[in-house]
N, C-alpha and C positions, 0 to 999 in steps of 0.2 A: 758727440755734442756734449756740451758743458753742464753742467749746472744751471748755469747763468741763461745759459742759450733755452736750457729747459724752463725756468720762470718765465723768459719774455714769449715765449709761447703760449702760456697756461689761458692768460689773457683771450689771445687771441679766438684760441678751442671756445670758450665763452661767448666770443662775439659769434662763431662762428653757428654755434646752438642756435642764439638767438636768431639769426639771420635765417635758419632755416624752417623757424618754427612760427618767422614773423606773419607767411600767409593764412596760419591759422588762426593767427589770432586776430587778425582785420577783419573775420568773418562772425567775431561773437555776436551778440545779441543778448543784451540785459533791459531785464523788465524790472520797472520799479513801482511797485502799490501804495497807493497813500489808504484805500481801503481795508487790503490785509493788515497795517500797519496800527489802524483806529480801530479796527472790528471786535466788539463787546471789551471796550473800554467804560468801566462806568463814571459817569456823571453825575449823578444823585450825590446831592451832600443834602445832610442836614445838621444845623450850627448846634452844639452843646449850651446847655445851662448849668451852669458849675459856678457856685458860689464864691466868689475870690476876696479875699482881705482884701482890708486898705491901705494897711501898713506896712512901708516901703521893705524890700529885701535888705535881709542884714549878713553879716559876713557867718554868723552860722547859718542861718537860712542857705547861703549858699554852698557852704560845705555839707550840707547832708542833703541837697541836692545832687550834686558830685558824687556823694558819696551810695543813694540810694537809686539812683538814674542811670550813671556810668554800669556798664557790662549786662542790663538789663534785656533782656529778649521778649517779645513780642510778634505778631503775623500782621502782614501788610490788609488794608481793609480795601484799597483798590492798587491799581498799578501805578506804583511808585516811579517817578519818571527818573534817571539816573543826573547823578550832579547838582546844581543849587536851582534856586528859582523858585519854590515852591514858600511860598509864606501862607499861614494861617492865625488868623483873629482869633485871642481868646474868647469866646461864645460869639463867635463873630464866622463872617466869609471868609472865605479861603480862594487866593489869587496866584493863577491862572484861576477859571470855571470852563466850564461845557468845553467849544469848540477849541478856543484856547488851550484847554488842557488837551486837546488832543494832538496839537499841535505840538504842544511843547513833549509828548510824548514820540511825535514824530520825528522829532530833529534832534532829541537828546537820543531817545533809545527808552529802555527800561531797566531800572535797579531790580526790580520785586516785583512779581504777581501777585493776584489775589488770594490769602493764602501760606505766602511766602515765609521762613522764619527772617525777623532779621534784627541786630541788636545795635543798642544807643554804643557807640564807641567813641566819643567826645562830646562836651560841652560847652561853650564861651556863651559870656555873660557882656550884651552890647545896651547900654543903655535902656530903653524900655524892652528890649526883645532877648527871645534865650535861642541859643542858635545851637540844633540838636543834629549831629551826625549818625547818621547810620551805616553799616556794613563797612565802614574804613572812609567817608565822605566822600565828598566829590572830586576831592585831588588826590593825587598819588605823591605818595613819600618820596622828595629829590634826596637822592645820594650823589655829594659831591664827590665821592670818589671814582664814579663813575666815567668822570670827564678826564681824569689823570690814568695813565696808558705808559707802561715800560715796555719799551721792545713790542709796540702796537697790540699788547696785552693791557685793558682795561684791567685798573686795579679792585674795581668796585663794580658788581652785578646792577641794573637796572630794578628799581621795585617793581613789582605787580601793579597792573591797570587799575586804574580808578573806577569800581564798580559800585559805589554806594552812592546815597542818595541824603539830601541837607535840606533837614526843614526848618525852618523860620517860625517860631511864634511869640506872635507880636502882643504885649499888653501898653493896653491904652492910659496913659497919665504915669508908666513907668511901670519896674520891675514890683511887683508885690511881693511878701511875703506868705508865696506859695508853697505847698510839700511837693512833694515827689509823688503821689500818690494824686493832688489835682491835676499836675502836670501830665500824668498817663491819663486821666479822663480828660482834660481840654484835648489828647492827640487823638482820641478815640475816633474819630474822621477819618484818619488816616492809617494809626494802627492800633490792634486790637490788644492789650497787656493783659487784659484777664481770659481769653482763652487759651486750652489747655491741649490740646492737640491741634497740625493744621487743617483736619479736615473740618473741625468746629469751625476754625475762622472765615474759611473758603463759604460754609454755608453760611455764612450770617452776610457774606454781602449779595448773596441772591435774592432774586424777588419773593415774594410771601409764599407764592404757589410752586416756585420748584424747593424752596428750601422746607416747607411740609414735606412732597414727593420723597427728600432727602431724610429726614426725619423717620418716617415711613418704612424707607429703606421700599421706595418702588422707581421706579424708571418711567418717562413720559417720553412720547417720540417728540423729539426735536433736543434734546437734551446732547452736550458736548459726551468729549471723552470724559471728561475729568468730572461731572457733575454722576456719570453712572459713576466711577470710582468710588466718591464721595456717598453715595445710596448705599452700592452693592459689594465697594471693594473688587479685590480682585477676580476676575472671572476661572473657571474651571479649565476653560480653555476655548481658543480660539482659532478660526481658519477666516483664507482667504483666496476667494476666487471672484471669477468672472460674473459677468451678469447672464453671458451669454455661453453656452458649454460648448468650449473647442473653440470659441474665437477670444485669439489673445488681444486681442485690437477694442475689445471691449472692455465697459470703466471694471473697476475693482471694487470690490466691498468685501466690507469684516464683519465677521462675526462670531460675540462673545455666547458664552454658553456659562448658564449657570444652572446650578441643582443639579441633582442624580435620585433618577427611579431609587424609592416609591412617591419620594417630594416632587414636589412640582419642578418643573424647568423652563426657565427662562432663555430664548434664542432673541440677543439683540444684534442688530443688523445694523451696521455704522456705512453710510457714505461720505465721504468728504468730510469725516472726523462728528458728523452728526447721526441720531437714533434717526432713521429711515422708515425703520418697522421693526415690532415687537411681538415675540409668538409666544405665548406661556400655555403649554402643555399638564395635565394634571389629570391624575389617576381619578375616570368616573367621569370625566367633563368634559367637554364638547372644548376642541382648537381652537383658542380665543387670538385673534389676529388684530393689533390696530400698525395705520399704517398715516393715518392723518396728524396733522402737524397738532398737538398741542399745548402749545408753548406761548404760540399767536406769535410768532417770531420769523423770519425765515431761515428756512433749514440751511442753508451754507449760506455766509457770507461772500457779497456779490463783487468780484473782481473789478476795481477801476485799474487801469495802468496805462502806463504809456513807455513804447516800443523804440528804444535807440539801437540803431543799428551801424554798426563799425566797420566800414570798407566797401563791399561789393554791393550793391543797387539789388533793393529789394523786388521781387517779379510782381506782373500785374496777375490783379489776383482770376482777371475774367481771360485772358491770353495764358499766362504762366511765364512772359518772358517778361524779362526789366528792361525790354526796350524794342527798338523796331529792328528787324532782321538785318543783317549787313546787305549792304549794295554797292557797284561799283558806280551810281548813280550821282552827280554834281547834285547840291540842295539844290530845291526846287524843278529840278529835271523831270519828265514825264515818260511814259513808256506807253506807246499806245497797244502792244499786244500787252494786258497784266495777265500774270500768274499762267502763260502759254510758255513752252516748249518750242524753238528755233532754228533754224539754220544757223549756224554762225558767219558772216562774211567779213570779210576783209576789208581795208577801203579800197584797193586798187579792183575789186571784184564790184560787177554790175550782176541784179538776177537773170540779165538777158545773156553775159558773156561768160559765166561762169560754165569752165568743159564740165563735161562727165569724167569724173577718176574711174579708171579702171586697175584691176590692179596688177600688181609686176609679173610676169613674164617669166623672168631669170629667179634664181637662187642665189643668196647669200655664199651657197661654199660655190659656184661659177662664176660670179659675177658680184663684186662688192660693192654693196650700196653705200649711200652715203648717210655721214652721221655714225650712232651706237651703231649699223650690223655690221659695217667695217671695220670697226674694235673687235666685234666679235670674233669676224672670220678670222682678223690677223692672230686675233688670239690662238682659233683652231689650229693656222697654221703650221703656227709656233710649237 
């Protein structure tokens, strides 16, 4: 076989993969949450008061904008939704809000968590408004060379995906002669420029009562992964087992361990990525156990979703089968013995005329019957 004969093949092997692998994939089952998707998204804004000139922006004003702005780093203050869309009022609202914004967090995705580092990487200057890119904006770099191909070799690589996020701030009656310095306080909503590590910024967009907790450096039961982090830092070390010993069928849960004899020790218990329960141990004191939520929150967010399923007929869930048993039965047909065990007859057979079988007489190697034991014996013969 050629060469030739070996490409027009190559193909084929391909198809042939797919064709075999095609039953299992008609049987997937993808679940999609619009819950998971919104859960501890915050909402809360409150608008700045930041004092703004009145006199229009001038062409240095806008060069040490650029100049003071461009490559600057900062921590997201909530989740930053990926791509444009997002505008904010200088001491004004900011558009999406509430539901809205969880939406639009839904259908874009996310740039940046709460937390997050992420820096100004361009500027344009639109009429009244300054339009601020972050982490590489919302589009991706075209390279034209990409579409030109010698010998079905691309001369030019594809850029990396578009994972940044563009925010809009709009000033009303036009651009001012703002600094660079107002401009990170009007963003302060969104992101945080004077914090100094991310776990400072991660805490300042929590509520008053776990961001003391954090402060503190304690843990409350109901608290995430990342909120003990942010308290306690890393743990000493961690295990994970069952709830139920010897059955692996039971849920799982973790648990971090901090301190070492003679100091006290903390055992925090995490299910479904939330503080469950809290045991701290200490030289001289009595087992101090809490295991009540309080947060005032609910301990894991509550699954909405909804269930597509690809190919085969999902079963009933009170029977177990996806359908009604086969029959050799016409729709609508009746059976007056149900679910009995029968004689089988014939049509040319009545119950008054049917004989009694008895059975044969003769043997196969004397006497060859008819049908298979006739194959058989001639076989013996043979």
């Amino acid at each position: 076989m050629g060469p030739a004969s070996r490409l027009r093949l190559r193909p084929l092997r391909g198809v042939g993969l797919l064709l075999s692998v095609a039953p299992l994939l008609r049987a997937q089952v993808f679940v999609v949450g619009v819950k998971t998707a919104e859960d501890g998204v915050i909402t809360e804004f409150h608008p700045t008061h930041i004092q703004i000139p009145d006199a229009p922006l001038t062409e240095r004003g806008r060069l040490d904008l650029i100049r003071n702005l461009e490559s600057e780093q900062g921590f997201a203050h909530r989740e930053l939704p990926l791509g444009a869309g997002l505008e904010l009022v200088a001491n004004g609202n900011m558009s999406p809000r509430d539901d809205a914004y969880k939406q639009l967090l839904y259908q874009k995705g996310q740039s940046a968590a709460p937390g997050d580092r992420v820096a100004v990487t361009a500027l344009q200057f639109k009429g009244d408004r300054l339009v601020i890119d972050f982490n590489g904006g919302p589009y991706a770099k075209h390279r034209f060379l990409s579409h030109v191909s010698l010998n079905d070799m691309p001369l030019g690589q594809e850029g990396p995906i578009a994972t940044g996020c563009r925010i809009t701030l709009v000033f009303e009656g036009g651009l001012p002669e703002v600094s660079a310095a107002e401009v990170k306080a009007l963003l302060d909503p969104l992101v945080d420029f004077g914090a100094k590590t991310s776990e400072e910024a991660y805490a300042n967009t929590l509520s008053p009562k776990v961001r003391d907790a954090v402060e503190a450096h304690e843990v409350l039961v109901g608290m995430d992964k990342r909120m003990v982090l942010a308290a306690m830092g890393p743990p000493h070390d961690k295990h994970r087992e069952h709830t139920v010993e010897g059955d692996i069928n039971s849920p799982v849960y973790e648990e971090w361990i901090y301190g070492a004899v003679p100091r006290p020790m903390q055992f925090v218990r995490f299910r479904e990525g939330r503080v469950v329960r809290l045991e701290i141990a200490e030289m001289g004191k009595p087992l101090e156990i809490r295991y009540k939520n309080e947060l005032g929150a609910p301990a894991a967010p509550v699954l909405e979703a909804r269930t597509v399923a690809n190919g085969d007929a999902q079963p009933n869930p009170e029977s177990g089968r996806s359908g009604p048993p086969p029959t050799l039965r016409k729709p609508g047909e009746k059976s007056d013995a149900q679910n009995t065990m029968g004689r089988v007859i014939l049509p040319a057979d009545t119950p008054s005329s049917v004989p009694a079988q008895t059975p044969p007489t003769t043997t196969p190697a004397t006497k060859p019957a008819d049908g298979p034991n006739q194959m058989v014996s001639s076989a013996s013969e043979r």
